[in-house]
C-alpha positions as CSV (number, residue, x, y, z in Angstrom):
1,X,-114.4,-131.0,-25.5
2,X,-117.5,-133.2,-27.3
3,X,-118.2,-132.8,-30.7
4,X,-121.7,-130.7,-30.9
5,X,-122.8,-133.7,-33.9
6,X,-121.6,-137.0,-32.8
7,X,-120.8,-136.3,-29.0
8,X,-116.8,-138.0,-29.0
9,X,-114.6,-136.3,-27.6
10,X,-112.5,-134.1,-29.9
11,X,-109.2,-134.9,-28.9
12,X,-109.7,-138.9,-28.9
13,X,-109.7,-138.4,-33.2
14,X,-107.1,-137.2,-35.6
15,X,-110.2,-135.8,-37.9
16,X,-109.7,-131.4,-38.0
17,X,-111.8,-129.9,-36.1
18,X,-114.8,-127.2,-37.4
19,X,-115.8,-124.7,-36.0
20,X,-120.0,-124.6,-36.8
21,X,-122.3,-121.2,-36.0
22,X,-125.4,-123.4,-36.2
23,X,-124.4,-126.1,-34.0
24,X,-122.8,-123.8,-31.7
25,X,-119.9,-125.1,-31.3
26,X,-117.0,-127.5,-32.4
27,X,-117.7,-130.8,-34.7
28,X,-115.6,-132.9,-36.4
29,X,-115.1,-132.4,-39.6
30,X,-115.8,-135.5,-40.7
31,X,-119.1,-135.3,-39.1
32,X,-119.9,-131.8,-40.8
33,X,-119.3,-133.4,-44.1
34,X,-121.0,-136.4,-43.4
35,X,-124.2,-135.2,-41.6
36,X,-124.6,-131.4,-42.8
37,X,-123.5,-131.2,-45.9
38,X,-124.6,-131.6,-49.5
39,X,-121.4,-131.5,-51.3
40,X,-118.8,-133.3,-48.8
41,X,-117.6,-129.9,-47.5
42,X,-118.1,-127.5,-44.9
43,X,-121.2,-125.7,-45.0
44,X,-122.4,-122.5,-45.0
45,X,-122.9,-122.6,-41.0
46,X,-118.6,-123.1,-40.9
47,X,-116.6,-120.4,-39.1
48,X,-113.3,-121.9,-40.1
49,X,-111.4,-125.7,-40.0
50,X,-108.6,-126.0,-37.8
51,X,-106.0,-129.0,-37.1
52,X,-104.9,-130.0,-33.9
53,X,-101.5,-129.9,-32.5
């Protein structure tokens, strides 16, 4: 599974994983906050954050 933002596989990082409607898919969360958001945290576009196990 890729992340929809920086195309890594998901499972290669220990960053959470979120869940975005706009990108269709799963991102890292990291790479929400870094690339899509004004305010360091998941935007609007989130369906939830979850962690790995």
């Amino acid at each position: 599974m890729k992340c929809r933002i920086c195309k890594e596989d998901i499972r290669e990082s220990p960053d959470l994983i979120n869940l975005c409607r706009y990108k269709g898919g799963p991102t890292h969360l990291g790479c929400c906050t870094n690339s899509c958001s004004w305010d360091q945290a998941p935007c609007r576009h989130s369906s939830g954050v979850f962690q790995k196990v």
